[in-house]
N, C-alpha and C positions, 0 to 999 in steps of 0.2 A: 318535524322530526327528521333526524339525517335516516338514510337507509345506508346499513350496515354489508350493504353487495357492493357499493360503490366502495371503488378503493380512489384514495386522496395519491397523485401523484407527486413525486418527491421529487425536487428539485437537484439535478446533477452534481454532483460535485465538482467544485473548478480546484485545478492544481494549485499549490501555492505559488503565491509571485517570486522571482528571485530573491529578493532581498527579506522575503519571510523567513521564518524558520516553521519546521518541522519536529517538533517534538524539541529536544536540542540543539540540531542543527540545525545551522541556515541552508539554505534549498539551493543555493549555487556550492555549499560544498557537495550535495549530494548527486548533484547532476554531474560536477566533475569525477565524483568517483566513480560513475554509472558510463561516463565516456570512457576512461581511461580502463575500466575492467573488461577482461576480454571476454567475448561472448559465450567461450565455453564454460565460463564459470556463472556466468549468469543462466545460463539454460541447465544446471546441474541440478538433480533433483535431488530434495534433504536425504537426510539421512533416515532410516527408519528408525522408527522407537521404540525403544527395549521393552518388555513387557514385564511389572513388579510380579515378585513372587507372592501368591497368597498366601 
């Protein structure tokens, strides 16, 4: 019987290779877009979210 305390550790995730893709894009387009964007827009934090009316 397994004991239910022990937790199974899970294996890291590795990036994808360049010439993968990602969802639909390929992973060297999105490292070029990640270089060329400037870093204050990548440290920008979302926008908040409206709250629906009940």
């Amino acid at each position: 019987m397994t004991d239910p305390k022990k937790t199974i550790p899970q294996p890291q995730k590795e990036e994808p290779a360049l010439w993968e893709s990602y969802g639909s894009f390929p992973v060297w387009i999105l490292k070029l877009i990640s270089a060329l964007t400037p870093g204050f827009l990548i440290s920008k934090s979302p926008a908040p979210k409206r709250k629906l009316p009940q």
